[in-house]
N, C-alpha and C positions, 0 to 999 in steps of 0.2 A: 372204604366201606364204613369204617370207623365215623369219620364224619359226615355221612349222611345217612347214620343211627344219632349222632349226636343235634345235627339239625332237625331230626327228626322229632326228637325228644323235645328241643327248644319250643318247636311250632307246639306241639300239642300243650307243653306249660302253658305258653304267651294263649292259647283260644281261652284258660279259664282262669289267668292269670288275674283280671281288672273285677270279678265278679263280686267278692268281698269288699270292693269301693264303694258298692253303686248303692244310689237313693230310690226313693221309689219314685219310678219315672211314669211317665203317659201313655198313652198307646202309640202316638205319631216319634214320641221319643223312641219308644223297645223298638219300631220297625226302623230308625235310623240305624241304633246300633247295629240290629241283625244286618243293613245289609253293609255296612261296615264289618263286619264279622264274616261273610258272607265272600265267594268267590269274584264277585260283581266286584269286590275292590282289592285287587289283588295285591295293592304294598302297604294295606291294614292286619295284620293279624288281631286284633284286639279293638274293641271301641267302648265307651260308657259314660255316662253321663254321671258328674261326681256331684255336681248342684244344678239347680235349676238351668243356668245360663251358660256351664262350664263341661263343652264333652271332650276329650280326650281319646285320642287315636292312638297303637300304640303300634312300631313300627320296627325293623328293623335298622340300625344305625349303619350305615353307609358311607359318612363323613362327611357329609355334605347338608345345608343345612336344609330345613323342613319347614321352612316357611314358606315356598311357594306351595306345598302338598297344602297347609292350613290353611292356605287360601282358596284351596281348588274345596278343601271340606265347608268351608265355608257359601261356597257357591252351591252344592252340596244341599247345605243346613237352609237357603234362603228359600232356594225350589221347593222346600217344604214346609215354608212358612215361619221358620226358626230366622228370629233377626237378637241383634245385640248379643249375640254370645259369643264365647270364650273360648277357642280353639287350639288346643294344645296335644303335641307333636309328642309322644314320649317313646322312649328306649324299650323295649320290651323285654329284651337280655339282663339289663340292668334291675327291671321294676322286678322279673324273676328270679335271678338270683342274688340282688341286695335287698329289694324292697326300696329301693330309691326312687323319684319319678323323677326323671333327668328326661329334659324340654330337649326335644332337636330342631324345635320349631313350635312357632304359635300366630294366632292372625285372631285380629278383634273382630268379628263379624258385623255388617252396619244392620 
């Protein structure tokens, strides 16, 4: 029980964890992240756009790496007209409780 009040706790950090990052984004951009955010992708807890070019997924770490997932956000990112950007896979445990953004993957979108 202990640990699924503890994961419990994590998930609900990790959905407001990235929001103090974000720039101010587009409309095509806020409906990426929502559905990054959004049940539709269920091994995103978190998503945001940090710059222009650069969105960030934030994920649970698993040990394995997260570049094929950057890839798949980036196929993602093009079906909505989003090209050249910066795809980057982050720790969600870590960015909540170090404030670290530790990569578990990334892919440059063309």
């Amino acid at each position: 029980m202990n640990k699924l009040l503890l994961f419990g706790v994590c998930l609900l950090l990790s959905i407001t964890s990235l929001t103090s990052y974000a720039i101010e984004r587009t409309v095509t951009q806020l409906k990426v992240e929502k559905l990054f955010q959004s049940s539709e992708e269920p091994t995103a807890k978190d998503a945001l756009w940090t710059a222009k070019n650069i969105f960030k997924v934030a994920v649970f770490d698993d040990g394995s790496s997260r570049n094929g997932y950057a890839q798949y956000v980036c196929g993602v990112l093009n079906e909505r007209g989003f090209h050249k950007t910066w795809v980057q896979i982050i720790d969600v445990i870590k960015l909540n409780r170090d404030g670290r953004w530790i990569k578990l993957g990334q892919a440059k979108c063309n």
